[in-house]
FIGU-977870 format. One record per residue (C-alpha): x, y, z. Coordinates in nm, 3 decimals. Each point is the difference from the previous one (the first is absolute). Example, Ala and Ser with C-alpha at 12.3 -4.5 7.8 and 13.67 -1.06 7.14 Angstrom:
# residues 2
- 1.230_-0.450_0.780;
- 0.137_0.344_-0.066;
END
This chain:
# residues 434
- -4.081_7.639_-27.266;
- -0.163_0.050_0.377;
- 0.247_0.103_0.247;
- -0.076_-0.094_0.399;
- 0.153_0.029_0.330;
- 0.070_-0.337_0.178;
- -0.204_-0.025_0.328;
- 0.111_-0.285_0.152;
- 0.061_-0.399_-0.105;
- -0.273_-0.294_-0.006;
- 0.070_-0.325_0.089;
- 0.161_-0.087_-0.338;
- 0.235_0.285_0.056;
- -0.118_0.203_-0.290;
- -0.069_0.379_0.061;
- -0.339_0.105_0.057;
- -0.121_0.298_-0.179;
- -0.335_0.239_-0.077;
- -0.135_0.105_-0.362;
- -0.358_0.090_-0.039;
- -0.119_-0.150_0.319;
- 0.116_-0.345_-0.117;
- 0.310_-0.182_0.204;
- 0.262_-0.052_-0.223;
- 0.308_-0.281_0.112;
- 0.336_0.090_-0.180;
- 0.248_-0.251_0.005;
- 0.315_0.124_0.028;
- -0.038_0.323_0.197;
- 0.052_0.067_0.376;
- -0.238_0.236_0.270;
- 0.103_0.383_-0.064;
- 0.119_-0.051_-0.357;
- -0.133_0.250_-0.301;
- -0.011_-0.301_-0.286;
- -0.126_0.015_-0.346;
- -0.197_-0.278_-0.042;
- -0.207_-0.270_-0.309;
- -0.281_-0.213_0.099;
- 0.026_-0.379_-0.120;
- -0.320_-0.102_0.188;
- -0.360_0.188_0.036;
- -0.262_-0.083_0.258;
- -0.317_0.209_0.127;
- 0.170_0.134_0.304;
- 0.347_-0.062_-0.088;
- 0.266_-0.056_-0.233;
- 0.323_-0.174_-0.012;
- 0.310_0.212_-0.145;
- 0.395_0.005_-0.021;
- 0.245_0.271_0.052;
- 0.119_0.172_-0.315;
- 0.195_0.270_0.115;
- 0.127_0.090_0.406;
- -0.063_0.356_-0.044;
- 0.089_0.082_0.384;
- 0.193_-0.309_0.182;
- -0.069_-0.067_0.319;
- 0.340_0.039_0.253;
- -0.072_-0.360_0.098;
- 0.023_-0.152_-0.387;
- 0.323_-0.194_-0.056;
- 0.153_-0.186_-0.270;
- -0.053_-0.359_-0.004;
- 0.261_-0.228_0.049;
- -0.109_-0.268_-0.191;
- 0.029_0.040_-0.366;
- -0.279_-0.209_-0.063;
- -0.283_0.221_0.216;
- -0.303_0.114_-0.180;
- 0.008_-0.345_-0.177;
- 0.067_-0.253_0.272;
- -0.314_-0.060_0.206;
- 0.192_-0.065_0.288;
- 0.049_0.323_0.134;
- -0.231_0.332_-0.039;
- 0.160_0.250_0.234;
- 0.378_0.010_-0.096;
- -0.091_0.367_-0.108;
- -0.083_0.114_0.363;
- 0.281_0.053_0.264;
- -0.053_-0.314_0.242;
- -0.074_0.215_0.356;
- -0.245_0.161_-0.257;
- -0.116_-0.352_-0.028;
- -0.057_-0.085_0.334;
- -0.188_0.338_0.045;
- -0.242_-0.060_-0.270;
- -0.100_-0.346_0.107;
- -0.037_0.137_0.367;
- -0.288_0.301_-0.202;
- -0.163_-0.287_-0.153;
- -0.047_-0.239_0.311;
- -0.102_0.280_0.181;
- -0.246_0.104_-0.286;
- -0.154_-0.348_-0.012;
- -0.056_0.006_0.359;
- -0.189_0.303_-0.034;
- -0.192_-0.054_-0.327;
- -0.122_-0.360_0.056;
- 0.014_-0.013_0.393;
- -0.069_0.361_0.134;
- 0.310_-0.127_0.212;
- 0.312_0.211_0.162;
- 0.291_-0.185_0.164;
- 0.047_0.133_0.357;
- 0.353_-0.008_-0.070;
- 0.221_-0.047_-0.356;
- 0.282_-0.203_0.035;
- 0.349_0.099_-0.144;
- -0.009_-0.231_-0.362;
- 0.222_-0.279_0.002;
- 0.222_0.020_-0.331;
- 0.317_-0.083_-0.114;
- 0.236_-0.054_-0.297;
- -0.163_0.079_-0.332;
- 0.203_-0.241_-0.222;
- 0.094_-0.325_0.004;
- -0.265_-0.125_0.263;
- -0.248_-0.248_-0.170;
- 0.126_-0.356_0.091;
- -0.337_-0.141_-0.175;
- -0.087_0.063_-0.318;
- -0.248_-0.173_-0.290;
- 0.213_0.026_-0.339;
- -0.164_-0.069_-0.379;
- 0.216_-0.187_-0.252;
- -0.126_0.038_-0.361;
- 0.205_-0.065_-0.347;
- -0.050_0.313_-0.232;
- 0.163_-0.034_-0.305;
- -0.060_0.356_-0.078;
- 0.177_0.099_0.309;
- 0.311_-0.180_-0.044;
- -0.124_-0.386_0.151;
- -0.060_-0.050_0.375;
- -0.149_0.277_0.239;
- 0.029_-0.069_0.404;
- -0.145_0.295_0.203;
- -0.340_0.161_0.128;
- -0.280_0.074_-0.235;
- -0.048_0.392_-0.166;
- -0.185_0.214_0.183;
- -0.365_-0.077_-0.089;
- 0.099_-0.255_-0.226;
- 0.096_-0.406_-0.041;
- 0.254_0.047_-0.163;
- 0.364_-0.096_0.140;
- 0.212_0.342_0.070;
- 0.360_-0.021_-0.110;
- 0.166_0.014_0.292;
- 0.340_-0.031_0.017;
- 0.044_0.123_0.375;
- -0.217_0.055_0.264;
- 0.137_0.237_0.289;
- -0.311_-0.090_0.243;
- 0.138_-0.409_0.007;
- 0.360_-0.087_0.164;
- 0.248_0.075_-0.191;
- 0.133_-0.360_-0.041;
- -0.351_-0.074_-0.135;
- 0.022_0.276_-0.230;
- 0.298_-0.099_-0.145;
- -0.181_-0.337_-0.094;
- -0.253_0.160_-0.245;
- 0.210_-0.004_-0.272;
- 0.160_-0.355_0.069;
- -0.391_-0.147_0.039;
- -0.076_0.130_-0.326;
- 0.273_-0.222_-0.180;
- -0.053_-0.263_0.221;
- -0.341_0.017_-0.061;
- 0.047_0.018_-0.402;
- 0.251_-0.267_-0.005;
- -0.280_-0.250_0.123;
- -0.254_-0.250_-0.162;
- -0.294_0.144_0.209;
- 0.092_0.332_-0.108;
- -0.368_0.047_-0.112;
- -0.169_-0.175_0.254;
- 0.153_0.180_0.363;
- -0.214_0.291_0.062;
- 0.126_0.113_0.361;
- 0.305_0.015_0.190;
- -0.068_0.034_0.389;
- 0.252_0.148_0.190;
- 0.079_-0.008_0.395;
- 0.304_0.093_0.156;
- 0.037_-0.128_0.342;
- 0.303_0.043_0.301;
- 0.228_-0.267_-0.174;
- -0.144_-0.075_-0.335;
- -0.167_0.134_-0.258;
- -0.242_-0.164_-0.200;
- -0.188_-0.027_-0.356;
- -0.308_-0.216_-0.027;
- -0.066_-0.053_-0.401;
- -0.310_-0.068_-0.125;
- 0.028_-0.229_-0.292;
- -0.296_-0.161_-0.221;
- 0.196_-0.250_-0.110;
- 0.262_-0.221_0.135;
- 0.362_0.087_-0.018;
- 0.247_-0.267_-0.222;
- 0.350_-0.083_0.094;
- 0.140_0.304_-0.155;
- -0.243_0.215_0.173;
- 0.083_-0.126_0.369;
- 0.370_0.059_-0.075;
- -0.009_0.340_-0.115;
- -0.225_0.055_0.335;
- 0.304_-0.173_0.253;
- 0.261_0.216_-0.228;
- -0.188_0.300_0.057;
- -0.060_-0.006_0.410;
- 0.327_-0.164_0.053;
- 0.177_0.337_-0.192;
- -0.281_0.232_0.119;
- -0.042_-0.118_0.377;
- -0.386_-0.111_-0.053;
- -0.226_-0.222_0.099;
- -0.213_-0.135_-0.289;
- -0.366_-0.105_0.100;
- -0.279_-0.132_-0.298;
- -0.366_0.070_0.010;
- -0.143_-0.264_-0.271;
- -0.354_0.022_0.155;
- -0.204_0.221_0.274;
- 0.207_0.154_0.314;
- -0.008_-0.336_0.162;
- 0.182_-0.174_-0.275;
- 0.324_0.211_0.079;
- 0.327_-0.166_0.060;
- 0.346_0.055_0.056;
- 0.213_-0.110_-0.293;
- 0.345_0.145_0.048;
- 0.226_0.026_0.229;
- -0.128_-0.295_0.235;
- 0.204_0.157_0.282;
- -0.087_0.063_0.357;
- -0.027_0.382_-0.075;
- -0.345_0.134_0.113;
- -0.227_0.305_-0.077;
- -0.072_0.164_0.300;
- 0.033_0.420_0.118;
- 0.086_0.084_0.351;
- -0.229_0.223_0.292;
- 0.307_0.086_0.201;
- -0.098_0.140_0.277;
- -0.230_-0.288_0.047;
- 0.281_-0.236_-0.065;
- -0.223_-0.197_-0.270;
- 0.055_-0.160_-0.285;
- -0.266_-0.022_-0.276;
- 0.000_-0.313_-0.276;
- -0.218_0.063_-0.283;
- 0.007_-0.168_-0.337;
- 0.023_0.235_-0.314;
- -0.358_0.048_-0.084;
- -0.145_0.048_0.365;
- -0.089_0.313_0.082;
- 0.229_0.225_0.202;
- 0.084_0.377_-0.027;
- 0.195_0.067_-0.277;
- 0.217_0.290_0.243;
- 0.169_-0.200_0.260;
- 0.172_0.345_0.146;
- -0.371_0.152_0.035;
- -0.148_-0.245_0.094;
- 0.269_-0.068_0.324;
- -0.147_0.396_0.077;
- -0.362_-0.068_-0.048;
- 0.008_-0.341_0.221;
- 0.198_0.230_0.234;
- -0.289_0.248_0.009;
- -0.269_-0.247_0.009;
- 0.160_-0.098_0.324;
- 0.007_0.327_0.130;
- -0.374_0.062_-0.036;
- -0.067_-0.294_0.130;
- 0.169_0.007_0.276;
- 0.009_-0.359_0.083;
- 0.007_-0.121_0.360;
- 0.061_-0.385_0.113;
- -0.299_-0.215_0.020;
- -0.168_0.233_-0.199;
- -0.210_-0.215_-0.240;
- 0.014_0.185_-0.346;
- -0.124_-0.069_-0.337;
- 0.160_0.001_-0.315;
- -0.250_0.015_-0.311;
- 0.146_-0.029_-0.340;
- 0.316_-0.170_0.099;
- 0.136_-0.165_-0.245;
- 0.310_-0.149_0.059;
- 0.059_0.179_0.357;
- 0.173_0.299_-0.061;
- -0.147_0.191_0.271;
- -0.123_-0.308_0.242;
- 0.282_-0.120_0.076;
- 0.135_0.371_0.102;
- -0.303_-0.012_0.211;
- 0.099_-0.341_0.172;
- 0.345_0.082_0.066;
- -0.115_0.325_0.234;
- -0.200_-0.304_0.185;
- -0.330_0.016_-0.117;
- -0.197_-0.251_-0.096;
- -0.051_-0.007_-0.374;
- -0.271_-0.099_-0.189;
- 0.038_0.014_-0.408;
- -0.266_-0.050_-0.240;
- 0.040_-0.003_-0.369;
- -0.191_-0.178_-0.289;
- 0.310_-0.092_-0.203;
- 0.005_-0.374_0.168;
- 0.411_-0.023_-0.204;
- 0.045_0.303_0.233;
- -0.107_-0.102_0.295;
- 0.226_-0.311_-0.031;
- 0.287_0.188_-0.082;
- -0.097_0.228_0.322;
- -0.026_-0.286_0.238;
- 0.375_-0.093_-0.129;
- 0.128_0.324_0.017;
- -0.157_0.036_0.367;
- 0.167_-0.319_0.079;
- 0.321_0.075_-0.141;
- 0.008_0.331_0.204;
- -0.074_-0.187_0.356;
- -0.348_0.167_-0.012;
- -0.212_-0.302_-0.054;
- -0.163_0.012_0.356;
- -0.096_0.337_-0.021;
- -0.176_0.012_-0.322;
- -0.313_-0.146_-0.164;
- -0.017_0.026_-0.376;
- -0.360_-0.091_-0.126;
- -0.126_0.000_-0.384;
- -0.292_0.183_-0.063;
- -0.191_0.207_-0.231;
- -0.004_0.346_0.144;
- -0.201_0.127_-0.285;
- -0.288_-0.201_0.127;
- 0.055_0.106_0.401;
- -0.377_0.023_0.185;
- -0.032_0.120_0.292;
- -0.052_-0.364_0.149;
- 0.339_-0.093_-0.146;
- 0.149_0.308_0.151;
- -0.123_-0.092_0.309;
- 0.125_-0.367_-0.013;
- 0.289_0.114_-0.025;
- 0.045_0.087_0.406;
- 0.108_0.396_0.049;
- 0.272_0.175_-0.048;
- 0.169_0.261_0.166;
- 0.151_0.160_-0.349;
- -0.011_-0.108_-0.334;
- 0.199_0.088_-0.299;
- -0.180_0.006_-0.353;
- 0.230_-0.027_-0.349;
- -0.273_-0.081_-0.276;
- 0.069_-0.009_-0.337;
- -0.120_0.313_-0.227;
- -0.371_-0.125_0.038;
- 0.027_0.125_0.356;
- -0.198_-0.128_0.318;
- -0.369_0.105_-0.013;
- -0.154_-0.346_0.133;
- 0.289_-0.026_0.244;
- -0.070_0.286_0.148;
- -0.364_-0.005_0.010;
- -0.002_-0.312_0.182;
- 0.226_0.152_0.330;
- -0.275_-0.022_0.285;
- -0.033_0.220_0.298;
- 0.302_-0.154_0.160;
- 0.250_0.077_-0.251;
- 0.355_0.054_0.054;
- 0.111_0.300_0.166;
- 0.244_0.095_-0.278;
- 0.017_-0.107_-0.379;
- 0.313_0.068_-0.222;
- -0.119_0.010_-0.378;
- 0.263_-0.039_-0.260;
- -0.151_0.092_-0.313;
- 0.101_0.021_-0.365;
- -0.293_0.197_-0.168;
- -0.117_0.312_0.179;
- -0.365_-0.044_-0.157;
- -0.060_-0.352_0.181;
- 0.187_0.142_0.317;
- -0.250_0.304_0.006;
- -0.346_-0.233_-0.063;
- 0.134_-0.193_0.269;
- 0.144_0.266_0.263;
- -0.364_0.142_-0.020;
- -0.139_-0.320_0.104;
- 0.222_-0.019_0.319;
- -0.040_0.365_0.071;
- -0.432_0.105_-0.071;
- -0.111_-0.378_0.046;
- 0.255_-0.213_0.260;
- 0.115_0.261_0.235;
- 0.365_0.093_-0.068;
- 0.162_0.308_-0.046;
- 0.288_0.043_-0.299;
- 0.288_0.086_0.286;
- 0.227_0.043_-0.352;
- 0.116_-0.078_-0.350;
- 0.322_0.023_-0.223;
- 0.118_-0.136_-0.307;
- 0.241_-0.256_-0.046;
- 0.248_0.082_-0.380;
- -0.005_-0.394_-0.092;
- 0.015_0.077_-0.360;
- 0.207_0.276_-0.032;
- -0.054_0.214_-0.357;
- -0.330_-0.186_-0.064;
- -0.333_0.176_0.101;
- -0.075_-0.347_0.265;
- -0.079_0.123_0.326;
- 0.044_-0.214_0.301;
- -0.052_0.173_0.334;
- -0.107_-0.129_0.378;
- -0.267_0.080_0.237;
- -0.052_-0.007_0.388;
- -0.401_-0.027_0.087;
- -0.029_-0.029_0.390;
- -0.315_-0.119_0.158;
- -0.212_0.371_0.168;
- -0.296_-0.192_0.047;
- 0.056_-0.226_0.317;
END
């Protein structure tokens, strides 16, 4: 049985090894452990392994405090002390910078990170019936697998929402759709929290009562999902409650409906729009961009220092819900939310766009690349990127920096996920090229 010593983590958090000039990726082991070692998974330059035996422990390993870890796909660093965490995601933006950019940040910011349990108000949950495993499952999938973990708590959701994975399971069993609900959504917001079924068949009268029982007992709000995301609806309680989160120090309120994309960290991300301000450093009548908006959870921030805000996002539902929520907030007059397909940005549509002073960036995992190719010779002075894959953040750094002009003034990850290997992180590029 090989033994290795653990270099360092990949992006999957699995330790990273040598044997016989081949890279080999042990899952379960952390950088600077001695580990005993059996490969599941062979490939010309590098195979895939799992831990057999810790035969030195690194000082950061801890025990998990989920029972369920190991199986539960939800989480893959429970093992590794959370500053530890932080620390490791910090090596492997850096490293990505490096390796796919030939980039160093001027500066690297302290890492925004908080509470390691308890923090995901969003979450995608699988409902299957498995005989074989006592009737109905509710949780996340195995690791590298579709099948349902048995979860019966989950320390990284609220602890009220915990406490309903058991109760959804009989609730779930006790209906006629048992078979036929494959997902249970769940958002917690400031004053309700909410669970968006998705059902392939309609409910009967026995159904929809067990449903008002249940979030009348358990303080829920029922949504269904018979269709596409567009065919949601609120089913129970019809009260005036609403999903929203808070940006206090903006004083802003932010409605969202279940399956709309926000952060699933509300207390990380009131530090990383916090930040984003910072770099920014927004001045009135500045006219700044805000790419990748989405519902406006950093333009309206921007609008209440007294710039003028323009947001552009492709979701067309989420622009709508942004022009409410700017409305809502007394911001209407200061921003302009446009739909449009950033993916597709030319340099002409750039340019139609008028110029900016700043502009803030947030793309999805796919990154930037056209975005960012298309910023003429007049581009703003500063640009904030939010990113949430290091690999699209360093192809498209490297366009700013060797092809547009900008210098990487600094970089620092932001601990959304906490005890998964996600890294989110933020950049400052300012304009050196006048």
């Amino acid at each position: 049985m090989p033994t290795g010593i653990i270099e360092s983590l990949d992006h999957e958090a699995r330790g990273i090894t040598r044997l016989a000039g081949k890279t080999v990726f042990v899952e379960g082991a952390l950088p600077d452990e001695r580990v005993e070692y059996s490969c599941h998974r062979k490939k010309p330059t590098y195979e895939i392994a799992r831990v057999d035996r810790i035969v030195e422990a690194s000082a950061s390993r801890v025990e998990p405090k989920c029972p369920h870890f190991g199986i539960c796909g939800g989480c893959s660093l429970q093992h590794l002390e959370p500053s530890a965490q932080v620390a490791v995601k910090q090596r492997l933006l850096e490293s990505s910078l490096w390796h796919l950019g030939r980039l160093a940040a001027d500066r690297i910011y302290a890492p925004i990170h908080g509470s390691p349990w308890a923090y995901r108000f969003r979450a995608r949950l699988s409902a299957r019936l498995v005989p074989k495993k006592g009737g109905m499952l509710i949780g996340f999938h195995e690791r590298r697998s579709s099948y349902v973990a048995d979860m019966r708590q989950c320390p990284i959701l609220p602890g009220r929402v915990s406490d309903l994975l058991l109760p959804l399971r009989e609730l779930a069993a006790a209906l006629s759709i048992r078979s036929a609900m494959p997902q249970i959504e769940l958002a917690v917001g400031a004053a309700m929290t909410a669970l968006v079924l998705r059902i392939l068949e309609p409910l009967d009268a026995n159904d929809q009562g067990l449903l008002r029982d249940f979030a009348d007992r358990h303080d829920i709000v029922f949504y269904l999902q018979p269709g596409g995301p567009a065919s949601v609806y609120r089913f129970y309680p019809l009260d005036e409650r609403r999903l929203s989160y808070f940006l206090p120090d903006y004083g802003i309120e932010h409605d969202f409906s279940p399956t709309e994309f926000t952060q699933v960290n509300h207390a990380i991300n009131r530090m990383l729009v916090r930040r984003a301000m910072g770099l920014l450093e927004v001045r009135k009548g500045e006219r700044i961009a805000d790419l990748f908006c989405g519902l406006g959870n950093f333009t309206l921030p921007i609008a209440r220092a007294g710039a003028q805000a323009i947001g552009i996002e492709g979701n067309v539902g989420l622009v709508r819900r942004a022009r409410d929520n700017a409305a809502a907030n007394g911001l209407g007059d200061r921003v302009d939310y446009r739909a449009a397909n950033l993916f597709e940005t030319t340099p002409e549509t750039f340019a139609a766009l008028g110029r900016f002073d700043k502009m803030l960036i947030d793309p999805p995992r796919e990154g930037a690349a056209e975005l960012v190719k298309a910023i003429g010779a007049d581009g703003p002075r500063r640009i904030v990127y939010v990113s949430c894959n290091p690999a699209t953040l360093a192809r498209d750094a490297a366009i700013l920096v060797h092809q547009k002009g900008y210098g990487l003034a600094g970089a620092g990850v932001v601990n959304m996920f906490p005890n998964t290997s996600h890294v989110e992180s933020i950049a400052l590029f300012e304009k050196i090229c006048l």
